[in-house]
C-alpha positions as CSV (number, residue, x, y, z in Angstrom):
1,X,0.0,0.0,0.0
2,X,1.5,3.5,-1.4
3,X,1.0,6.2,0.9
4,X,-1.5,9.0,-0.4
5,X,-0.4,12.3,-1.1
6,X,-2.6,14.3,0.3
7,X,-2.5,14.3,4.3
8,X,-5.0,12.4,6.3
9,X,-7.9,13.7,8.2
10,X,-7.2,13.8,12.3
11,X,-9.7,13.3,14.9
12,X,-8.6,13.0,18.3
13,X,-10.8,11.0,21.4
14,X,-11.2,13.3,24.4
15,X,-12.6,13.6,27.4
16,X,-14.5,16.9,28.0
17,X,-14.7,20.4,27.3
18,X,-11.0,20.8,27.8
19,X,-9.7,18.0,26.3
20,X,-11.5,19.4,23.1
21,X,-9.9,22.8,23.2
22,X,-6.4,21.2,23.7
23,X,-6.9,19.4,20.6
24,X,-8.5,22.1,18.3
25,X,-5.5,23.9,19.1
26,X,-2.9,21.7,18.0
27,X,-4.5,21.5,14.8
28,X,-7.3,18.5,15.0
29,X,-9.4,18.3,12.3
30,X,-11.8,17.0,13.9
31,X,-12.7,15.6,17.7
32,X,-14.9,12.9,18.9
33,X,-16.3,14.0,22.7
34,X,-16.5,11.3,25.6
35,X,-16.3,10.9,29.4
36,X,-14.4,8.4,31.3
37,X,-11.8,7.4,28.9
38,X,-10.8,4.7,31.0
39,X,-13.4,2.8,30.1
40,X,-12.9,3.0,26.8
41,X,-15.2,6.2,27.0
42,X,-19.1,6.8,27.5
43,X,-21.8,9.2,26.6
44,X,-20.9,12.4,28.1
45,X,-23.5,14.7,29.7
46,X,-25.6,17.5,27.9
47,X,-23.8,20.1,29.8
48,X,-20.4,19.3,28.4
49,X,-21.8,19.3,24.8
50,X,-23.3,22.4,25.4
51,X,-20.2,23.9,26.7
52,X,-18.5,22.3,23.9
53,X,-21.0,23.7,21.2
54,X,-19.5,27.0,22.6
55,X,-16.2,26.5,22.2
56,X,-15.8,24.5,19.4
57,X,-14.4,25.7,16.3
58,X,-13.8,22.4,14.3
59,X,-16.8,19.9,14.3
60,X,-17.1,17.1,17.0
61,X,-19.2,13.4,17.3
62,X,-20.5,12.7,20.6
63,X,-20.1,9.0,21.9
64,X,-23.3,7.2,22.5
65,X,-22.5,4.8,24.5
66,X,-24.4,4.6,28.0
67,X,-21.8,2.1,30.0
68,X,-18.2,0.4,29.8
69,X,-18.4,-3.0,29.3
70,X,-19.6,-5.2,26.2
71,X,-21.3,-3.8,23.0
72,X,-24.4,-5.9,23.9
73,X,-27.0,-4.1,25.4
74,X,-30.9,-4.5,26.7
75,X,-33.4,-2.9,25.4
76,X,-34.1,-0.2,28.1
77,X,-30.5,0.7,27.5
78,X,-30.9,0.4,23.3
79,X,-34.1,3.0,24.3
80,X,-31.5,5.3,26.5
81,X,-28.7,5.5,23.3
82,X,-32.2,6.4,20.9
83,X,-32.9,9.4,23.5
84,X,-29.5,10.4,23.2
85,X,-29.3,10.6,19.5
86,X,-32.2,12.8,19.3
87,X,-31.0,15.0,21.8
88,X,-27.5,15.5,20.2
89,X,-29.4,16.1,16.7
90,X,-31.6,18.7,18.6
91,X,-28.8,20.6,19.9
92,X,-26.9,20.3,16.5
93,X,-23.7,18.3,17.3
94,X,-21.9,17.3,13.7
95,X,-21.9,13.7,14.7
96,X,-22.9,10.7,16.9
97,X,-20.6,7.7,17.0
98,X,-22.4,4.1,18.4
99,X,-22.3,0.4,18.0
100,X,-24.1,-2.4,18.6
101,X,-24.0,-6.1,18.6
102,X,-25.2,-9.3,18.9
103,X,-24.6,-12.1,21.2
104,X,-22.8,-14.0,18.4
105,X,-20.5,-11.1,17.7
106,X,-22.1,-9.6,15.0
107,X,-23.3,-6.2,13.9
108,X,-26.7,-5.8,15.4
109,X,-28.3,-4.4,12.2
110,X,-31.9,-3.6,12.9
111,X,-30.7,-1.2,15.9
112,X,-28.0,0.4,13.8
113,X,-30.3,0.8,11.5
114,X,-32.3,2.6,13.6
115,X,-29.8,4.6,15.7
116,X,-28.9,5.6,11.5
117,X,-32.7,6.6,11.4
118,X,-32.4,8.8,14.8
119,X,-29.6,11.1,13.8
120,X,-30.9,11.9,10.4
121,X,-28.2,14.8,9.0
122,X,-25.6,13.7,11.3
123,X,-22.7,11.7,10.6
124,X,-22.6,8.4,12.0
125,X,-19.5,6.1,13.3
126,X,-19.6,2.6,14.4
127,X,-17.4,2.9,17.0
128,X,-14.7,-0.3,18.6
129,X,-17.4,-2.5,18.7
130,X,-16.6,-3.8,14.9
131,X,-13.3,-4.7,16.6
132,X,-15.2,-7.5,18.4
133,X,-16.8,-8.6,15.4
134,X,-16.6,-12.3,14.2
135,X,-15.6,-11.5,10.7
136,X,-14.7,-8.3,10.1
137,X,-15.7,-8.4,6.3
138,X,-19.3,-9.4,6.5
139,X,-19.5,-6.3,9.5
140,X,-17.9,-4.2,7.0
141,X,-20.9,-4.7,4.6
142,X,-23.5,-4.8,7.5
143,X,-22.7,-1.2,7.9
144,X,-22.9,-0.1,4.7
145,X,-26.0,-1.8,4.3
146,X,-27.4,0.3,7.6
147,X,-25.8,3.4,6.0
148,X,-23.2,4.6,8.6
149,X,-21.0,6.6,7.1
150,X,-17.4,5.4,8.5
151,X,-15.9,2.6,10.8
152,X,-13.4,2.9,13.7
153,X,-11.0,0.4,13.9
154,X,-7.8,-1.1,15.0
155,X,-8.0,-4.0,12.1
156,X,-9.2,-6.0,15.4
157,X,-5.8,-5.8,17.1
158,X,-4.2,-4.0,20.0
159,X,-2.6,-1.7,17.7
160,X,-3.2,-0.5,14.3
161,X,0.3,-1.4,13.7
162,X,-0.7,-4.8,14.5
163,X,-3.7,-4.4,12.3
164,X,-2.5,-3.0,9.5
165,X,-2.9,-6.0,7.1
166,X,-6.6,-6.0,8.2
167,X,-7.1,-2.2,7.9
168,X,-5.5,-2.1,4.2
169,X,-8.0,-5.2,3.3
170,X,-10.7,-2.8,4.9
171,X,-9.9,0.3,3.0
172,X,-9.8,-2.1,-0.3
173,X,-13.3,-3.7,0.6
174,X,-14.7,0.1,1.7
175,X,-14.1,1.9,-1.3
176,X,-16.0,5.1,-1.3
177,X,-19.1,2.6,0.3
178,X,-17.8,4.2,3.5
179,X,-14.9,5.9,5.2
180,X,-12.4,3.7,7.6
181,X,-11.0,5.3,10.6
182,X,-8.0,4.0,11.7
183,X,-6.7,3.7,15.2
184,X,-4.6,1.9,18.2
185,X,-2.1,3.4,19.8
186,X,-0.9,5.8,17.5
187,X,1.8,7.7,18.2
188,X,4.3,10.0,16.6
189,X,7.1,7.0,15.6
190,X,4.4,4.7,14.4
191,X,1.5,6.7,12.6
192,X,3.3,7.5,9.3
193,X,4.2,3.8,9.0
194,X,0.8,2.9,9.9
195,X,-0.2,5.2,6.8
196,X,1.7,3.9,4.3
197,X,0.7,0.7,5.1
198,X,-3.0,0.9,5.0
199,X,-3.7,4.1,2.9
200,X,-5.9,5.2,5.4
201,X,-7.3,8.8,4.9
202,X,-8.6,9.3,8.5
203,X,-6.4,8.2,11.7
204,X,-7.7,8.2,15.0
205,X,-5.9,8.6,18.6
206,X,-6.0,10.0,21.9
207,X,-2.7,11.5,22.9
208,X,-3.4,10.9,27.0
209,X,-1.1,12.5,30.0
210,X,-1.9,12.1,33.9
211,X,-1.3,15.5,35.6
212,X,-1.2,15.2,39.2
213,X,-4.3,17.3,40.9
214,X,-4.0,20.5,42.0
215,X,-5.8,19.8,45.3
216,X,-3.7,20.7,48.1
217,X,-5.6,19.5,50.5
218,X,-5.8,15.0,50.0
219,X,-7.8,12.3,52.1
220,X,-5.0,9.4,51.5
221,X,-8.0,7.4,53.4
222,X,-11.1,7.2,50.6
223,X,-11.4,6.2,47.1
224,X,-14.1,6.8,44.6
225,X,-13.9,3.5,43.2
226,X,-11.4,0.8,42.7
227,X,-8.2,0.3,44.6
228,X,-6.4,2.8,43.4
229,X,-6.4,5.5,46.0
230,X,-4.0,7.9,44.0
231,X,-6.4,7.9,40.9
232,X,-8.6,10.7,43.2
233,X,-5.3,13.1,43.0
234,X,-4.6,12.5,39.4
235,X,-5.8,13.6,36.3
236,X,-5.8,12.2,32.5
237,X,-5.3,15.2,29.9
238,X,-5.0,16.0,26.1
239,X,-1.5,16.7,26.0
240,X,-1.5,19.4,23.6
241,X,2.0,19.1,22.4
242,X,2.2,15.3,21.4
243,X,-1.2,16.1,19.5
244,X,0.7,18.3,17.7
245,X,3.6,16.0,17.1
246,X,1.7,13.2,16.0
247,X,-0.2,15.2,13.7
248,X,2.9,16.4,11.9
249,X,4.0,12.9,11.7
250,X,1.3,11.6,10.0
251,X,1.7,14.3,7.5
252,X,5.2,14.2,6.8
């Protein structure tokens, strides 16, 4: 696979308000909004889009996804990502990225369908889920046939590096049927490897730092959840700078 000449889109995974401005300014293209990236991120609240809406000035999707965990969900919870899709097409977001599947591990395509159906205008991205797809062609052509409009994947390894044979196969199969977004820890000495090898257009990744809180005051004795106490005192950022330095990587 030859690399393209010209230089691929970039959309960065963030985590809030912030994390959005961090990556606007070191040159995103384009931003896709969640909370709790350490569970591979969630649907984040209304407030945050809002705030978000405000201080946007390159377009962002919104994650709908309503808990960590598997991509398989029940139907109040199918009913919860519906509500949320509407709401995000009422208040004008550019995108909505979901994914569902079934118990056999494949694309769930009458709820796609529908979640399609729900955001109307906006673009729509099947999320990681695909990852966990049995065969990755036939849920290729599943979401074409529910009319998403792109794919985020990691050619169904760790890394995209890892997946690279699978993402160039994918980008071959999608044609102009519908856009592959690659990802998997992407970094700046791997991503414009990872772009020859695949001739992806659009690359995906979340260039993560933990800041330590600024909270002088600390209660060593309490944790919010889990075991680790020091997570309360430590924050996980957009670093602004290896956003940038990736970005130029991919483009050199």
């Amino acid at each position: 696979m030859t690399k393209k000449s010209h230089p691929p889109l970039i959309e960065i995974c963030v985590e809030g308000v912030d994390g959005l401005l961090a990556a606007q300014a070191a040159g995103a293209d384009r931003v896709e909004l969640c909370a709790s990236l350490v569970e591979g991120g969630i649907t984040p609240s209304l407030g945050t889009v809002r705030a978000s809406l405000e201080g946007a000035t390159i377009p962002f999707h919104v994650i709908v996804r309503p808990r960590g965990g598997d991509f398989l969900y029940s139907e109040a919870e199918y009913r919860s990502m519906l509500a949320d899709v509407g709401a995000l097409r009422e208040l004008g977001v550019a995108g909505v990225v979901v994914g569902c599947l079934t118990a056999d591990g494949a694309i769930d395509e009458a709820r796609m369908s529908a979640l399609v159906q729900a955001a109307g205008p906006l673009n729509v991205t099947c999320h990681r889920a695909f990852d966990m797809t049995r065969d990755p062609a036939e849920a290729l052509e599943a979401l074409i046939r529910c009319k998403v409009g792109r794919v985020l994947t990691s050619g169904q390894r760790d890394t995209a590096l890892e997946g690279a044979e699978l993402l160039a196969e994918l980008v071959r199969r999608a044609g102009d049927r519908i856009i592959i977004l690659g990802c998997g820890g992407l970094a700046p000495d791997n991503i414009g490897e990872v772009r020859r090898l695949t001739g992806l257009s659009e690359m995906h990744f979340a260039a993560l730092a933990d800041m330590p809180s600024a909270m002088r005051y600390r209660n060593p004795q309490v944790g919010m959840g889990g075991t680790d106490l020091d997570r309360e005192y430590r924050n996980t950022v957009t670093d602004r700078a290896l956003v940038a330095a990736t970005i130029a990587a991919a483009r050199a």
